[in-house]
BALOLO-954585 format. One record per residue: x, y, z of N, C-alpha, C in turn. Coordinates in steps of 0.05 Angstrom, whole numbers, padded with zeros to 5 digits, always signed. Atoms other than C-alpha are relative to their C-alpha. Example, Ala and Ser with C-alpha at 12.3 -4.5 7.8 and 13.67 -1.06 7.14 Angstrom:
<rs>
+00018-00024+00000+00246-00090+00156+00018+00024+00000 -00016-00024-00001+00273-00021+00143-00015+00022+00014 
</rs>
This chain:
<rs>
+00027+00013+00000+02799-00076+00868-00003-00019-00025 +00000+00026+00022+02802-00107+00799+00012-00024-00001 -00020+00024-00008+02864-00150+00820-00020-00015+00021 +00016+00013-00014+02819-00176+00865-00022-00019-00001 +00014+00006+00010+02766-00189+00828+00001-00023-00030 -00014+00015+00020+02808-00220+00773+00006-00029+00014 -00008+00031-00010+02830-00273+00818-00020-00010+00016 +00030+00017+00004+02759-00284+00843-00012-00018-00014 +00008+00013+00014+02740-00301+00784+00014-00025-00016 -00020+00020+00004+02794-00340+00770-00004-00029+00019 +00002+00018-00016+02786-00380+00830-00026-00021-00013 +00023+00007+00013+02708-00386+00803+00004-00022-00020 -00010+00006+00026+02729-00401+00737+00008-00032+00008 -00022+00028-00001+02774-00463+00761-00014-00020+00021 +00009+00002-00017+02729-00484+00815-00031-00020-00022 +00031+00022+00017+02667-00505+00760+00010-00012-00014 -00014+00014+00018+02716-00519+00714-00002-00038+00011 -00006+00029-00027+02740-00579+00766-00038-00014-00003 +00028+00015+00001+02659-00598+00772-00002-00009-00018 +00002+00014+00023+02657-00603+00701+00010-00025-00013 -00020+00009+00009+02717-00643+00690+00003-00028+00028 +00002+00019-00020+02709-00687+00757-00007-00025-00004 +00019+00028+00014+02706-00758+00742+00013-00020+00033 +00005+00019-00023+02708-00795+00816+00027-00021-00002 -00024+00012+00000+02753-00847+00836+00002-00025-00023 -00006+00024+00022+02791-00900+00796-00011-00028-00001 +00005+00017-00006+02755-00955+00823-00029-00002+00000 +00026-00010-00011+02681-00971+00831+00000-00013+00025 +00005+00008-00026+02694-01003+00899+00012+00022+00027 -00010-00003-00019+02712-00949+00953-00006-00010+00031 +00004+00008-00023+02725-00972+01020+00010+00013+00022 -00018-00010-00031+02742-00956+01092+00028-00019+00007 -00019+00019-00010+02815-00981+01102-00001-00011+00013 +00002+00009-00024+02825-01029+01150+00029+00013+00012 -00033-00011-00019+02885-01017+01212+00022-00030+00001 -00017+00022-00001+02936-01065+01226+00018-00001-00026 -00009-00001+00024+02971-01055+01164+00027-00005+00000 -00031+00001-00002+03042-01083+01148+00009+00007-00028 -00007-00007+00020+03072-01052+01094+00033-00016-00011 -00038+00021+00013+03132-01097+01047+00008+00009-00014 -00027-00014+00015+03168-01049+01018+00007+00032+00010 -00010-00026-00027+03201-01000+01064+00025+00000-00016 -00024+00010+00003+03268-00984+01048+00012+00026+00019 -00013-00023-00016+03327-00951+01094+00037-00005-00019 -00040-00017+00020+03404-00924+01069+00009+00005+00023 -00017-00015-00014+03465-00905+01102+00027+00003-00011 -00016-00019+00024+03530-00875+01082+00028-00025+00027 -00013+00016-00018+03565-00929+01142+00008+00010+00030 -00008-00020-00019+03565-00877+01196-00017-00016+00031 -00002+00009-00020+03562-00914+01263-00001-00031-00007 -00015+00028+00008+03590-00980+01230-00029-00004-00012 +00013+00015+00015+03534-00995+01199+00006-00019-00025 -00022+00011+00026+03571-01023+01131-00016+00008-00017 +00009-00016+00027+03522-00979+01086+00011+00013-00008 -00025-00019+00022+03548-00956+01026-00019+00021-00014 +00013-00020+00026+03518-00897+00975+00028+00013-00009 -00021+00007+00015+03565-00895+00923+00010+00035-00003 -00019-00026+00011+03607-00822+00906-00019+00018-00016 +00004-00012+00018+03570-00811+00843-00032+00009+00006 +00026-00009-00021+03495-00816+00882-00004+00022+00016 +00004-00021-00024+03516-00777+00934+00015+00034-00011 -00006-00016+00016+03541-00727+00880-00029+00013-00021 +00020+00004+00022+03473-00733+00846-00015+00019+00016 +00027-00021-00020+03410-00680+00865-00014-00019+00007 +00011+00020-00012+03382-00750+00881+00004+00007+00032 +00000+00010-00023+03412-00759+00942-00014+00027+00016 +00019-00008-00017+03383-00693+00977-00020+00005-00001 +00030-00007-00002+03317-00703+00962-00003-00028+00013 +00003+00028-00020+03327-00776+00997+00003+00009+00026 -00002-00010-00029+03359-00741+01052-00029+00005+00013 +00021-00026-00007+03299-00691+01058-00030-00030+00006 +00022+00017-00002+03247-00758+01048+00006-00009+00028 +00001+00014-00030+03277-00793+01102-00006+00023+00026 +00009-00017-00029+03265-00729+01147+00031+00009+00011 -00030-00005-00016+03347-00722+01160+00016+00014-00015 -00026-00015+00023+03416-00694+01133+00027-00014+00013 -00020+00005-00006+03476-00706+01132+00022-00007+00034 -00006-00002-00033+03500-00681+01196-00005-00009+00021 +00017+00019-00027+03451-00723+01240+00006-00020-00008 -00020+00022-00003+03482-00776+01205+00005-00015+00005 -00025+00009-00008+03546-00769+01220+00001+00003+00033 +00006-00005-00027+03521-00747+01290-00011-00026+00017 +00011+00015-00004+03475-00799+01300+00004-00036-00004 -00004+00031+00005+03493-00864+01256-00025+00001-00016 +00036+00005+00021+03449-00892+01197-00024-00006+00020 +00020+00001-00012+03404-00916+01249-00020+00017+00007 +00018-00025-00002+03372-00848+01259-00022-00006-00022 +00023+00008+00018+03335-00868+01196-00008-00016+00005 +00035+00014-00007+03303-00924+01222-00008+00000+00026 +00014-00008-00027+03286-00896+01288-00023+00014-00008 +00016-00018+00016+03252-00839+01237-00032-00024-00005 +00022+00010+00014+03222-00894+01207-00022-00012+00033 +00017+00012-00024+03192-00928+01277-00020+00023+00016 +00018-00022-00005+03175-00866+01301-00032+00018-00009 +00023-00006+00020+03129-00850+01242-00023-00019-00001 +00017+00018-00012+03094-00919+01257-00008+00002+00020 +00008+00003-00024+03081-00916+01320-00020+00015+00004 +00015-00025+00004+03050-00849+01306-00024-00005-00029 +00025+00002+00026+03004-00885+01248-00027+00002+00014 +00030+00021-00006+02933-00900+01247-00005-00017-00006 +00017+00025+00024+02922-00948+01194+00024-00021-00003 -00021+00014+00009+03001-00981+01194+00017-00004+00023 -00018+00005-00019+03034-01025+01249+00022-00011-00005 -00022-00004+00003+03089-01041+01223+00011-00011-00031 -00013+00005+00027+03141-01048+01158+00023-00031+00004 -00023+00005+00004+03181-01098+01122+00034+00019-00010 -00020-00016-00001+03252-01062+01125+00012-00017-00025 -00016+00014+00017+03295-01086+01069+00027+00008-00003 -00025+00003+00011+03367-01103+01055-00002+00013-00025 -00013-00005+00038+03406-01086+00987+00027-00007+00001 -00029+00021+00007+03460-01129+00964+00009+00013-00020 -00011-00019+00019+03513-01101+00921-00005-00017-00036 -00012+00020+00022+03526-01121+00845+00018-00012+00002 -00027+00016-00006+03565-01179+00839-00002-00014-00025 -00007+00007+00022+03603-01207+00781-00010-00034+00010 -00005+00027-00001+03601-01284+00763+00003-00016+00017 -00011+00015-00015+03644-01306+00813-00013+00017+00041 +00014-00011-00028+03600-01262+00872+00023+00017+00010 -00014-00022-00018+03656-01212+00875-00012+00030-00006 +00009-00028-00002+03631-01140+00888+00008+00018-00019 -00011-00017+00031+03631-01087+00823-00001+00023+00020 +00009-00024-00013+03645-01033+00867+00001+00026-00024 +00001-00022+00019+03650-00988+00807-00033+00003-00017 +00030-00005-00002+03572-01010+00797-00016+00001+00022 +00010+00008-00027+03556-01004+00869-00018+00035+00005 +00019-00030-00013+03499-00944+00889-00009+00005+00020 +00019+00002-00038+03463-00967+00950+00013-00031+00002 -00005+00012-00008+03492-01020+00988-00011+00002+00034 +00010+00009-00036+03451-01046+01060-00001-00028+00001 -00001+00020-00008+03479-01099+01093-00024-00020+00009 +00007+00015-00013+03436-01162+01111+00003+00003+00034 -00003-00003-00034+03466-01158+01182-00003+00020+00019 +00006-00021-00012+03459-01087+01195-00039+00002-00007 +00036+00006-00005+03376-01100+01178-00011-00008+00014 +00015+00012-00029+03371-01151+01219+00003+00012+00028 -00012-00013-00030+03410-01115+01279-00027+00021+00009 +00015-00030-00010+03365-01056+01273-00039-00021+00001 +00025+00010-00005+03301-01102+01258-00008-00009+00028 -00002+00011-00026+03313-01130+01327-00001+00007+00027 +00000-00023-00024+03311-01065+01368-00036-00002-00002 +00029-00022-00002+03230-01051+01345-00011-00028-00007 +00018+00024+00010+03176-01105+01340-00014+00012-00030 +00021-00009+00026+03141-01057+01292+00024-00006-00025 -00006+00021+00025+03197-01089+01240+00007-00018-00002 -00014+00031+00010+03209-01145+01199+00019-00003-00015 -00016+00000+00008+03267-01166+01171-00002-00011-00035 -00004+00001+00029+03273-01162+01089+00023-00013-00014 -00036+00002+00010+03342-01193+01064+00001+00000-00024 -00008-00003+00029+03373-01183+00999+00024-00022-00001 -00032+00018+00005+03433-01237+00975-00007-00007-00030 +00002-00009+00024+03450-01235+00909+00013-00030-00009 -00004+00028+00024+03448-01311+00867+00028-00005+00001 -00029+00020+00010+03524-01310+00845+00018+00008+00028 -00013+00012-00024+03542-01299+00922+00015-00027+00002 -00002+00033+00003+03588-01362+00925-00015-00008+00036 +00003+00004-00031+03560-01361+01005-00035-00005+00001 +00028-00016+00010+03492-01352+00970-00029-00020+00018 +00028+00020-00014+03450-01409+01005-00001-00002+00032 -00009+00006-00033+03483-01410+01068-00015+00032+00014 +00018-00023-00007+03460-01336+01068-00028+00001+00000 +00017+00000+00002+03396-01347+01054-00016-00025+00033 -00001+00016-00031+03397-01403+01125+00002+00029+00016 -00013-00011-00019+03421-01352+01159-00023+00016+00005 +00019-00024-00004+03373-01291+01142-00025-00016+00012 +00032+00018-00009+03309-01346+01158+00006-00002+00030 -00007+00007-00033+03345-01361+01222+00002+00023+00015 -00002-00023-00017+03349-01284+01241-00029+00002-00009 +00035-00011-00004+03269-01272+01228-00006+00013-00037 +00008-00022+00025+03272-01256+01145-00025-00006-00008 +00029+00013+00014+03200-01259+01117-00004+00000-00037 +00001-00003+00016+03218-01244+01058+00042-00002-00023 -00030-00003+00018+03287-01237+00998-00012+00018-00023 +00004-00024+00012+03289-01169+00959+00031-00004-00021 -00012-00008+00010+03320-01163+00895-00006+00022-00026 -00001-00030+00014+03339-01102+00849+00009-00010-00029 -00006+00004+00020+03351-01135+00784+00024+00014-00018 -00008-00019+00007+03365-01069+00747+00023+00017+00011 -00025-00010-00014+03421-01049+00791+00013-00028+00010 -00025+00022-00021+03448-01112+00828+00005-00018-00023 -00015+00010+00023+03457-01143+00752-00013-00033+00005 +00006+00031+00005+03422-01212+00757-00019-00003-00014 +00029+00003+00022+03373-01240+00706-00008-00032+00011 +00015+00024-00011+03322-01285+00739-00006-00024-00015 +00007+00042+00013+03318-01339+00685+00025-00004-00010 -00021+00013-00003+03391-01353+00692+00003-00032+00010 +00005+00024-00009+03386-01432+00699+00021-00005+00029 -00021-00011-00014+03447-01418+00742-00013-00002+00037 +00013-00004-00029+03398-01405+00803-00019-00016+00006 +00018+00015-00001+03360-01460+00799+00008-00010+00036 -00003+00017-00031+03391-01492+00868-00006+00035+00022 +00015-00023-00007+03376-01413+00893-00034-00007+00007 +00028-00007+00007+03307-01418+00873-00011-00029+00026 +00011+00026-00017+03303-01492+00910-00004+00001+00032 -00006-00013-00026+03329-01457+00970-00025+00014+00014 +00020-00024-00005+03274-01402+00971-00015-00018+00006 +00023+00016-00013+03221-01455+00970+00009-00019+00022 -00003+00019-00025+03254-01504+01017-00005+00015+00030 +00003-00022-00023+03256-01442+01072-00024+00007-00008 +00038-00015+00010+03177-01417+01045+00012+00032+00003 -00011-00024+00003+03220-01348+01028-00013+00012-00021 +00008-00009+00033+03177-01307+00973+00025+00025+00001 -00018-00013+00027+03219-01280+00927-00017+00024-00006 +00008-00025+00003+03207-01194+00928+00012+00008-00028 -00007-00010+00025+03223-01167+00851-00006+00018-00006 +00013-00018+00018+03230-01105+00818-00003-00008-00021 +00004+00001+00030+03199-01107+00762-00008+00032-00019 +00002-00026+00017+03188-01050+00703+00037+00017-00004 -00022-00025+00003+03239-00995+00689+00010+00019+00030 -00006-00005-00025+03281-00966+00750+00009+00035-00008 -00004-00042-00004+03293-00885+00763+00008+00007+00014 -00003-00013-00027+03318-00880+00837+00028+00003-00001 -00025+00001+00000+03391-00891+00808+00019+00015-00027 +00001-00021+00026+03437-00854+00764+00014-00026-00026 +00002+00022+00023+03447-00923+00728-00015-00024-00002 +00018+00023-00012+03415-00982+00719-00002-00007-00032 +00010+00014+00024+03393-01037+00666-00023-00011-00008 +00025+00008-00007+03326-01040+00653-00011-00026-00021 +00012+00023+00018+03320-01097+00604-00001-00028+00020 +00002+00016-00023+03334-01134+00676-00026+00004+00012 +00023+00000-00014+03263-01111+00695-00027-00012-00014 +00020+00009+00023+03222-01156+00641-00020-00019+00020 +00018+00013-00011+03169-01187+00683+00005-00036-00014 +00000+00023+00022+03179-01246+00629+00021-00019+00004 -00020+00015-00020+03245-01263+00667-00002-00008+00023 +00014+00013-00025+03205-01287+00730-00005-00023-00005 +00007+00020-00002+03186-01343+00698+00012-00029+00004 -00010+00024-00012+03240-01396+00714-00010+00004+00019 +00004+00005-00017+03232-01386+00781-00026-00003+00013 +00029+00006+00001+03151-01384+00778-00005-00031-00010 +00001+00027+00014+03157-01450+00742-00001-00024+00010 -00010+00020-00012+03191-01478+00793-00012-00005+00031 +00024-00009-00020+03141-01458+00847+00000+00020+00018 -00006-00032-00016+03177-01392+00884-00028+00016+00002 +00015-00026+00011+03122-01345+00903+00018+00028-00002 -00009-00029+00009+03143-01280+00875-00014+00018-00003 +00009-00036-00005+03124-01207+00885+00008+00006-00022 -00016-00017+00027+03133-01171+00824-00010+00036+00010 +00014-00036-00005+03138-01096+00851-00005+00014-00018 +00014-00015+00027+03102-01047+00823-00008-00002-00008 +00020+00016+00016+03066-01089+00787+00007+00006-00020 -00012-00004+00027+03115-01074+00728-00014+00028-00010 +00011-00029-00003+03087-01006+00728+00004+00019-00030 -00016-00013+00012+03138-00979+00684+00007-00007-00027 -00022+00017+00016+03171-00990+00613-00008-00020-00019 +00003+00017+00024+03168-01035+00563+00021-00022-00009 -00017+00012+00015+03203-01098+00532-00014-00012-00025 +00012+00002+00025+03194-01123+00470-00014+00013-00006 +00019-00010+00008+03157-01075+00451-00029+00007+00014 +00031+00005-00009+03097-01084+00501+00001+00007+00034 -00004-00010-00015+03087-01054+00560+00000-00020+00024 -00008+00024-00023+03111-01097+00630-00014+00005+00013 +00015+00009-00024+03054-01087+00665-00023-00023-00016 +00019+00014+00020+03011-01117+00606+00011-00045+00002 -00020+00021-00007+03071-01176+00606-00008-00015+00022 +00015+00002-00033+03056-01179+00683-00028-00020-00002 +00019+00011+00005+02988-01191+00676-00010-00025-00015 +00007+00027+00012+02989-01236+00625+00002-00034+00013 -00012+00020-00008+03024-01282+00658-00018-00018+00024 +00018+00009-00030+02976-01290+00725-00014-00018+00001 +00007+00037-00002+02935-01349+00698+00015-00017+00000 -00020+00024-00009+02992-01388+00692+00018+00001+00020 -00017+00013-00012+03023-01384+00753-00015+00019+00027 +00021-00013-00023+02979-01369+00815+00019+00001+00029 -00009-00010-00015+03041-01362+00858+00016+00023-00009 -00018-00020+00010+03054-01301+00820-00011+00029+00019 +00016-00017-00007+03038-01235+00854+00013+00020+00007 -00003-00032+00007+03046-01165+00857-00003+00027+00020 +00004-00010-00023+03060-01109+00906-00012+00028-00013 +00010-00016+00023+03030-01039+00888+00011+00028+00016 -00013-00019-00012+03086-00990+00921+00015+00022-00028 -00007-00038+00027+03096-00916+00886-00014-00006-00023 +00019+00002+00019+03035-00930+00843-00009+00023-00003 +00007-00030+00004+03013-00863+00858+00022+00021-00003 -00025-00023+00009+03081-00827+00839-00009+00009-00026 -00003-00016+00021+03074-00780+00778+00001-00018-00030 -00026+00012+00034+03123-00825+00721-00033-00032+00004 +00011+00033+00007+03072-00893+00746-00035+00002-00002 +00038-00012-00005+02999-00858+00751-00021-00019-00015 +00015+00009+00015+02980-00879+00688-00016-00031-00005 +00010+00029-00004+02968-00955+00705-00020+00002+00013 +00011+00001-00023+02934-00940+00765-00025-00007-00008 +00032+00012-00002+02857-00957+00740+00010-00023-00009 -00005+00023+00007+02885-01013+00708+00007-00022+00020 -00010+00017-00026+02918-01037+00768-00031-00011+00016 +00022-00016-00014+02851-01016+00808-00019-00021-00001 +00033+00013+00005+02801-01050+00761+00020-00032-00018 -00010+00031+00016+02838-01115+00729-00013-00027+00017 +00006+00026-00020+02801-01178+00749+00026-00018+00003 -00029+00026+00001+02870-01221+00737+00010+00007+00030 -00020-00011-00029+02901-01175+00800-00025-00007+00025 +00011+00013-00027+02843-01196+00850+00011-00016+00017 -00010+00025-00025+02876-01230+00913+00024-00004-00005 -00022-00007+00003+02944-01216+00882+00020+00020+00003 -00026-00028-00017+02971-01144+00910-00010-00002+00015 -00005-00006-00036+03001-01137+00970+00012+00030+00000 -00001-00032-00013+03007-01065+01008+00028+00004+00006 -00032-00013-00005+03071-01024+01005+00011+00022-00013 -00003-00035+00008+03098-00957+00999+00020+00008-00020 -00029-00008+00010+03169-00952+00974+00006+00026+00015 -00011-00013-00020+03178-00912+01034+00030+00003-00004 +00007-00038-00006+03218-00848+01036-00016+00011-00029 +00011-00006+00012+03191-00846+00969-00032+00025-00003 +00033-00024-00016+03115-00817+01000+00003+00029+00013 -00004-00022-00005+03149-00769+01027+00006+00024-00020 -00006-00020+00021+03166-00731+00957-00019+00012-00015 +00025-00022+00022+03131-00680+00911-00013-00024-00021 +00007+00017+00019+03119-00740+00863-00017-00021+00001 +00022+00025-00012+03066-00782+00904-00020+00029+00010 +00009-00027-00013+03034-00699+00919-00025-00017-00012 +00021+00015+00006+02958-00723+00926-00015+00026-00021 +00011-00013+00022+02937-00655+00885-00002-00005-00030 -00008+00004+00025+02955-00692+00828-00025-00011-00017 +00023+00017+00004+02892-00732+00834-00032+00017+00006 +00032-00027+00003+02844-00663+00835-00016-00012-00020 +00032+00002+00014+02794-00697+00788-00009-00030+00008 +00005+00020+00004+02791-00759+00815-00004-00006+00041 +00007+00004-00028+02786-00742+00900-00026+00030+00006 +00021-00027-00013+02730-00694+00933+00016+00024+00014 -00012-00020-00008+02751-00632+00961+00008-00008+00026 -00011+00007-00036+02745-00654+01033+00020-00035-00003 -00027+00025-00002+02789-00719+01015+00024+00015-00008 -00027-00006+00006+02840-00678+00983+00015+00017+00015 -00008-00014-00032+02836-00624+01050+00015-00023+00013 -00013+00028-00017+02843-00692+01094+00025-00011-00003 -00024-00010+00021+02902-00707+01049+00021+00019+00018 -00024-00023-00014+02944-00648+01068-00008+00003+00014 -00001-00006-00038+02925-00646+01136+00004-00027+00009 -00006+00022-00015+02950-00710+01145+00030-00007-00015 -00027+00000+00000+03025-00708+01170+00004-00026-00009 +00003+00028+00002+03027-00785+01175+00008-00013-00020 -00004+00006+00016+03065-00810+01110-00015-00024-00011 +00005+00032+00003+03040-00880+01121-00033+00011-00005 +00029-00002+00007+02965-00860+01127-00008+00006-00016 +00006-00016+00024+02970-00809+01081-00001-00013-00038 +00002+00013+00022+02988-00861+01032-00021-00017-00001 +00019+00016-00005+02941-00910+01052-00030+00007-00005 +00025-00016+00012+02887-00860+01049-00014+00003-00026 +00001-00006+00035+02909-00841+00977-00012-00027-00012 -00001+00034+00012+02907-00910+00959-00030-00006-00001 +00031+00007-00012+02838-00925+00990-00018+00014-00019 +00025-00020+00023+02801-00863+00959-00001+00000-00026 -00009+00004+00029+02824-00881+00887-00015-00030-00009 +00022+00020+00006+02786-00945+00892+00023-00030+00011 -00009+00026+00004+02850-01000+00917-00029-00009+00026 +00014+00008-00012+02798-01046+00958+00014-00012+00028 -00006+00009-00025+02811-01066+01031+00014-00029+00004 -00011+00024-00001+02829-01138+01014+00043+00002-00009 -00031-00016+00011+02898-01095+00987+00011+00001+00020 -00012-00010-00011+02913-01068+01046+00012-00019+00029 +00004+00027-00017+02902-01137+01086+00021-00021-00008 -00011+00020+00013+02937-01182+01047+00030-00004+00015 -00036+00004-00007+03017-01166+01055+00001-00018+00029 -00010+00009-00031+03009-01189+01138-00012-00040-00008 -00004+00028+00007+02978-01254+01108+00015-00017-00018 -00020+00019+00035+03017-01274+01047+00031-00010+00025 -00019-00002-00018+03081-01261+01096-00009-00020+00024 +00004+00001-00029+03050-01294+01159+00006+00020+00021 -00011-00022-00025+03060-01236+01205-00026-00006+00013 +00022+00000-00016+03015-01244+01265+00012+00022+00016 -00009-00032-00019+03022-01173+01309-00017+00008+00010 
</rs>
């Protein structure tokens, strides 16, 4: 009976506590999501198992990384090698179809590192997804769009970039911090001419990277966007530099700074609610500079991990949003939800299908 009573009061105890300590969401605008939602930053893996030509490198798939990717995407190993990488983006179509609020994703490529001359470091290689196996699979499901990655010192590098526009790409995804390129390399200037001659925005990580067991993060300086902002590319800066620091000063601050001068700059706001990137999040939320500049996107399988868990945000959702929450299977909603109740505004969640042109 005392044990009983102990954790009564305990419950009690933590229960006013929480009232006391409750400070509402991050935003003062909440809204009702809208539906139709296309999300631009999806991502899918494979290990090459039914020819796909995806790589994950030895030391990844050696890493406790890789089975908590497995477990995000919903698969293992065995289904596979049974199946073919494609099982993960059937996973993924499946999970859309079954949304409320999200009809469909940009899927994205990943181009390997490549030296100087665009030959492959396979000794820096972690995730490798072909261009051609994206598009193949983009082409089975209307609910995706095709993402491509091609990496600057490609010597094939423009012809690739024809090619991906001519298979349906809406977009070009690169990984700085792993695929080894620094965006104000003058080097890419006939690149950069490319992107705008095709109306291709240019997707960027930006900030500090974590999903790999290497990487160079002084490649994630927001501050290195600016040749190709200069030159009129629109560019995504994911994450909205979330993460990290250069010179001294934090890259989302960098980020921001930058937004008056270059109004084709703009910003996606995927794994904002993970654990390591929280801390931005009112900033992101309430910044007048970011008005009409993020676009909606998950970093899908990401949502699926302990590190986007919405309990995290116990002083800042109601009880019945944070029930709703865990009773909602739905990765995509569930994020969208999160998102919503924290204060991003509806013009967030609208945007990505316009910036892109997606009509659906």
């Amino acid at each position: 009976m005392l044990t009983f009573f102990i954790i009564l009061w305990s419950i009690v105890g933590l229960f006013v506590l929480r009232l006391i300590l409750f400070k509402g969401p991050l935003g003062a605008n909440v809204e009702e999501p809208p539906k139709g939602i296309i999300d631009m930053h999806c991502h899918t893996a494979g290990i090459g198992s039914g020819g796909s030509g995806a790589v994950i490198s030895g030391n990844l798939r050696d890493s406790w990384k890789y089975d908590v990717y497995l477990k995000s995407f919903g698969s293992s190993d065995d289904e596979i090698y049974e199946y073919g990488d494609q099982i993960l983006v059937d996973k993924i179509v499946d999970s859309i179809q079954h949304s409320e609020y999200v009809d469909g994703v940009v899927l994205l490529a990943l181009d390997a590192p490549r030296d100087e001359k665009g030959k492959i470091l396979e000794d820096e290689m972690e995730v490798y997804v072909p261009n051609e196996y994206v598009a193949e699979q983009v082409a089975r499901y209307p609910e995706l769009y095709f993402g491509a990655s091609i990496h600057p010192n490609r010597p094939d590098a423009l012809n690739q970039l024809n090619w991906s526009k001519d298979n349906g790409a809406v977009l070009v995804k690169w990984l700085p911090n792993i695929q080894g390129m620094n965006p104000s390399n003058e080097r890419y200037i006939p690149y950069y001419e490319k992107l705008i001659d095709l109306d291709l925005p240019l997707l960027v990580h930006t900030g500090n990277e974590e999903s790999f067991t290497r990487t160079d993060d002084s490649l994630g300086d927001p501050e290195l966007l600016k040749l190709p902002l200069s030159m009129g590319v629109k560019v995504i800066a994911a994450h909205v530099a979330s993460s990290g620091k250069s010179d001294g000063y934090e890259n989302i601050d960098r980020l921001i700074s930058m937004m008056d001068d270059y109004p084709n700059l703009y910003a996606d706001i995927s794994s904002l609610t993970q654990v390591n990137k929280r801390k931005n999040l009112r900033k992101v939320i309430n910044e007048k500079k970011l008005r009409g500049r993020l676009l909606y996107g998950t970093d899908y399988p990401l949502t699926n991990t302990i590190i986007v868990n919405p309990l995290q945000y116990l002083l800042n959702l109601t009880i019945k949003q944070l029930l709703d929450l865990i009773r909602t299977p739905n990765s995509w909603d569930r994020d969208v939800k999160l998102k919503s109740a924290l204060g991003f505004r509806a013009e967030v969640f609208n945007l990505s299908k316009d910036f892109l042109k997606i009509s659906n």
